[in-house]
Wavefront OBJ file of the C-alpha trace (Angstrom):
o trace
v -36.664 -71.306 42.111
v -33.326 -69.609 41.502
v -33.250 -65.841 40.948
v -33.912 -63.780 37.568
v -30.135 -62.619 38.353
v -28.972 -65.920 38.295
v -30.708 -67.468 35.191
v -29.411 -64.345 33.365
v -25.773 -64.859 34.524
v -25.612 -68.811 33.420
v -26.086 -68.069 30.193
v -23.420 -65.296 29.908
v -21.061 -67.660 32.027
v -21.371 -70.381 29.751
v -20.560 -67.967 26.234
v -17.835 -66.320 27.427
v -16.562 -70.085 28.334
v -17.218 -71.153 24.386
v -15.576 -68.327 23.006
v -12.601 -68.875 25.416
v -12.098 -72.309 24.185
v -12.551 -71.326 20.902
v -9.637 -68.574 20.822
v -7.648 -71.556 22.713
v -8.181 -74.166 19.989
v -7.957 -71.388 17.116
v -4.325 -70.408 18.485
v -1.464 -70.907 15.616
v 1.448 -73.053 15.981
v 4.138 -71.004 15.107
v 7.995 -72.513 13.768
v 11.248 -70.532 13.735
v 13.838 -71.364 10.857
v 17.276 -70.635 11.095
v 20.183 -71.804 8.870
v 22.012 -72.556 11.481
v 22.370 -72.194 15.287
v 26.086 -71.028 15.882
v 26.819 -67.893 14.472
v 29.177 -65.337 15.141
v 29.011 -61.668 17.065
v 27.719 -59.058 14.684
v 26.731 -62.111 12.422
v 23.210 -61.275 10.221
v 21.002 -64.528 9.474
v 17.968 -64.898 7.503
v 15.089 -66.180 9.932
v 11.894 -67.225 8.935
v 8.651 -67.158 11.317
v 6.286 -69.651 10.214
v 2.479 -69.234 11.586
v 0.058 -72.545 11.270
v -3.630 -71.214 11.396
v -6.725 -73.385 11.142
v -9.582 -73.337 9.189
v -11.622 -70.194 10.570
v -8.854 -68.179 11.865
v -7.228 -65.652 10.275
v -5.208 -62.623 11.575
v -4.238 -59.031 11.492
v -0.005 -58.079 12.140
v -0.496 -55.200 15.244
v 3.060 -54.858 15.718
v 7.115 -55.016 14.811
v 8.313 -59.060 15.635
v 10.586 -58.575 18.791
v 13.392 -60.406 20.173
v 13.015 -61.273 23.854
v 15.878 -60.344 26.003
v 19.461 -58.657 24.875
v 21.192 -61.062 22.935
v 19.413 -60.592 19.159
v 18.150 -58.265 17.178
v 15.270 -58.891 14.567
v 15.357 -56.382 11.870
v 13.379 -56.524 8.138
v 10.160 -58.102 8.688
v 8.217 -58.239 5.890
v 4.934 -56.174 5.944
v 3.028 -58.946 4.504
v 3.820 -62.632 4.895
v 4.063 -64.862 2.064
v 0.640 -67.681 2.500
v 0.400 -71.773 1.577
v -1.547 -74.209 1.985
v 0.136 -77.409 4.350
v -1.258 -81.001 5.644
v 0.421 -81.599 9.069
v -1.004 -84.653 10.342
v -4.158 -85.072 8.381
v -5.430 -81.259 9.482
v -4.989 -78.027 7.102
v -3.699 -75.671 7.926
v -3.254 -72.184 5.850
v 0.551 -71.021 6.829
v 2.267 -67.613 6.814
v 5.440 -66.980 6.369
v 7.197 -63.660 7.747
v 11.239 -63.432 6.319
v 13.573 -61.154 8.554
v 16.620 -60.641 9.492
v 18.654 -62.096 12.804
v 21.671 -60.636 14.485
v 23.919 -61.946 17.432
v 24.722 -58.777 20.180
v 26.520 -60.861 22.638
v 28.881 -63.883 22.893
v 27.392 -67.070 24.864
v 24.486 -69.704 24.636
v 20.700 -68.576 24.716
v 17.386 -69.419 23.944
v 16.306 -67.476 20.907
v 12.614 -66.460 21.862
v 10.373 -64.256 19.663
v 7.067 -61.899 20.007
v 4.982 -61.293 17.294
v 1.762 -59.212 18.066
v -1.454 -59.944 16.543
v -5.396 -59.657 16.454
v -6.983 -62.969 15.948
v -10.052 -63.324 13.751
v -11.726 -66.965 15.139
v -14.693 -68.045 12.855
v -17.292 -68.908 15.346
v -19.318 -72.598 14.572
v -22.793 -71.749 12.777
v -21.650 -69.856 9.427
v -22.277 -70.401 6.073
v -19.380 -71.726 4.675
v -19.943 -72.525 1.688
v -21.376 -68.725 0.934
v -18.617 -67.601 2.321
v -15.943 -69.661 0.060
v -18.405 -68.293 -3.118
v -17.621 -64.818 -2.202
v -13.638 -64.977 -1.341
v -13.594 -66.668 -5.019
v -15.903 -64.320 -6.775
v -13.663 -61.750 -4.666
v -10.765 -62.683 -5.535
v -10.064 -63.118 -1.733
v -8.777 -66.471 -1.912
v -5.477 -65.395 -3.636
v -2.574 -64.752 -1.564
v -2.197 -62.672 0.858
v -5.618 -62.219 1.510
v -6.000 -64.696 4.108
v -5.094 -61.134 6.219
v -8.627 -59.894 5.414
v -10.934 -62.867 5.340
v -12.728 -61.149 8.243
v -14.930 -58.817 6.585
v -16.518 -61.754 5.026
v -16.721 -64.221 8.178
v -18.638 -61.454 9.832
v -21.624 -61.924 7.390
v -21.929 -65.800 7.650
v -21.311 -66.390 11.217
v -20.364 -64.387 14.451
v -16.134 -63.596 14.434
v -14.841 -62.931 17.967
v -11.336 -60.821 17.847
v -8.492 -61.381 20.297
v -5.742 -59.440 20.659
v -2.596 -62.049 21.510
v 1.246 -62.252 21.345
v 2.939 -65.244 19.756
v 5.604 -67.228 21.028
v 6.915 -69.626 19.055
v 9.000 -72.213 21.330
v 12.215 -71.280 21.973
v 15.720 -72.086 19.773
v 18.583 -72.589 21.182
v 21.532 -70.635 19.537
v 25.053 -70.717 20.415
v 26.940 -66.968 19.545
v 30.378 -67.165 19.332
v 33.241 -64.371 19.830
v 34.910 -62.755 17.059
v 38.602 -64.162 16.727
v 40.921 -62.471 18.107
v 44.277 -63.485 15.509
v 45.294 -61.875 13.010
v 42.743 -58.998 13.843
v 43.049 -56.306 12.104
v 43.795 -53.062 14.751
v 41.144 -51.091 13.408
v 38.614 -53.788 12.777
v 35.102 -52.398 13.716
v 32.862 -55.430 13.717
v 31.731 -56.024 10.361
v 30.790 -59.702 10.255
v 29.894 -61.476 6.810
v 31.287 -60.962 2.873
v 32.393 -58.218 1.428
v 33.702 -56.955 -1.631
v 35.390 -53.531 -1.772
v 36.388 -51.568 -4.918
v 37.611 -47.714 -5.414
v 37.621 -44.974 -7.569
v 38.860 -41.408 -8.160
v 38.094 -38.468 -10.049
v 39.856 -36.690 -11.355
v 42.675 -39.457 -11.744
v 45.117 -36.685 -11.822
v 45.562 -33.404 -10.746
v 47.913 -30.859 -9.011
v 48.975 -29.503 -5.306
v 46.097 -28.460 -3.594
v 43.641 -29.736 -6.186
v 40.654 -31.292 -4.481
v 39.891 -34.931 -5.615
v 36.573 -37.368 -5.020
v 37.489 -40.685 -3.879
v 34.497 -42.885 -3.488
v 34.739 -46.276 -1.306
v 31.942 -49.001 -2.269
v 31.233 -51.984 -0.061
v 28.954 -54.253 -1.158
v 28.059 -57.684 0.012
v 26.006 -59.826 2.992
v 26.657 -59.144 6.449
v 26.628 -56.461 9.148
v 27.100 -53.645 7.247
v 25.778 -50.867 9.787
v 28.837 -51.613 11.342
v 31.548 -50.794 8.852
v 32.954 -47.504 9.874
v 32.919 -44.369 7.779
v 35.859 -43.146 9.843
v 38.661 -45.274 7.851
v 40.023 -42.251 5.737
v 41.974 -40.163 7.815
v 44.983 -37.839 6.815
v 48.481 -38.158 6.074
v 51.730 -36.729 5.022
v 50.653 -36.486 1.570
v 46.802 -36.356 1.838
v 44.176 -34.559 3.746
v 40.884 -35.248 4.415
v 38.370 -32.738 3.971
v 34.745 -34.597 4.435
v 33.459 -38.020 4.583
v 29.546 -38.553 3.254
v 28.302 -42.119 4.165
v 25.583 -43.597 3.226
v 23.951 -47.894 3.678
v 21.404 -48.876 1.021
v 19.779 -52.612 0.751
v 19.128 -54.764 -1.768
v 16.387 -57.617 -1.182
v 18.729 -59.456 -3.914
l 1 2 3 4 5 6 7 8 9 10 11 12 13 14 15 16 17 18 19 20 21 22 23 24 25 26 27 28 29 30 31 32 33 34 35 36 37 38 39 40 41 42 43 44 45 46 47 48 49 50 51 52 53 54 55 56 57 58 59 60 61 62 63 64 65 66 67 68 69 70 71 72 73 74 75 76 77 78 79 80 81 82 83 84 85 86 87 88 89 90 91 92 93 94 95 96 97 98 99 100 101 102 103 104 105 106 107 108 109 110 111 112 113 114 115 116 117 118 119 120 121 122 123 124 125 126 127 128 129 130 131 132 133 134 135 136 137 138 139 140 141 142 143 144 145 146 147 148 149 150 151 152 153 154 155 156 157 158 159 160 161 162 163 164 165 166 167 168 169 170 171 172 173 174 175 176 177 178 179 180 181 182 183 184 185 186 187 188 189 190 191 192 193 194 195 196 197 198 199 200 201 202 203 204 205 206 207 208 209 210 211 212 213 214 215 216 217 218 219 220 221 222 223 224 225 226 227 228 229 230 231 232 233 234 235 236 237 238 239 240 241 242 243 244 245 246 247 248 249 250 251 252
């Protein structure tokens, strides 16, 4: 007859086995969406990071979404992704939807690959669904955005297992081109995108020696970190006396 030992370590074996397969199957399929795949150096894009769960899973954002390697920057992402409900070959799926913002470093072809850290939630087999889907309506849990807290309410029909992972969605390929080099302006910093630029003064008038408040604006999409401050600078008939600068966003 085997062991006590080894009848007790079967059974352990064979759990931590089911729960690996389940986090395995419960994995999302995660999408990147770019508007395009050549952009320029210093160019800002609008990405979205698209997250297909299955029924059962849901899960917790543990960290800032990363760009792997030197080429991009991800900047922006929203602290709560936008959910929907989508059919993808005859399976739901609940999908989230995380909107940031791309930028280009370096000049040259590379795979655009992404991190995203998160703590899984996986819905073991045996719960009461049906109880379950009572409560999130009576809850109000089913609206959206909640599918980042369904796990309070899986724990009480059903054992939830938690698993911390890092998603990779597959990589994109995305061409970054240099910055033109004609007609280049000689102070040119590397602002990349649209921009509108308007001025004003006060007091419009005034006399020798008289200080005067000239304010810059420059609004519009792009790169804007990278407009420099430093493009007032003295001359034979004025002087410079202090430059405040300050960036502020608008989501519209």
């Amino acid at each position: 007859a085997p062991a006590a030992g080894s009848r007790a370590a079967g059974p352990k074996r064979g759990v931590a086995a089911d729960e690996a397969a389940a986090v395995r199957a419960a994995m999302p399929v995660m999408k990147v969406v770019l508007p395009k795949s050549r952009l320029y150096v210093g160019e800002l894009i609008p990405v979205q990071i698209k997250a297909y769960f299955r029924e059962g899973v849901s899960a917790r954002l543990e960290g800032p979404l990363a760009a792997v390697g030197d080429a991009f920057t991800v900047s922006g992402l929203d602290k709560r992704p936008t959910q929907t409900e989508e059919a993808v070959a005859g399976v739901d799926y609940t999908v989230l939807t995380w909107n940031s913002v791309l930028g280009a470093i370096k000049s040259g072809s590379y795979p655009l690959g992404l991190e995203l850290p998160v703590t899984l939630n996986v819905q073991l087999p045996g719960g009461d669904s049906d109880m379950a889907s009572r409560l999130r309506a009576l809850f109000g849990t089913s609206s959206p955005g909640s599918f980042m807290d369904d796990s309070d309410f899986g724990n009480l029909f059903g054992r939830v297992i938690q698993k911390s992972v890092t998603l990779k969605p597959d990589a994109t390929p995305v061409t970054v081109l240099p910055l033109p080099v004609d007609d280049r302006p000689a102070d040119f910093s590397g602002a990349v995108g649209q921009f509108q630029i308007a001025s004003e003064l006060k007091p419009v008038a005034g006399t020798v020696g008289d200080p005067l408040t000239f304010k810059l604006t420059v609004t519009g999409k792009g790169n804007l970190s990278r407009v420099s401050p430093d493009t007032l600078h003295d001359s034979a008939q004025w002087r410079v006396y202090r430059t405040e600068y300050k960036v502020t966003a608008d989501d519209d």
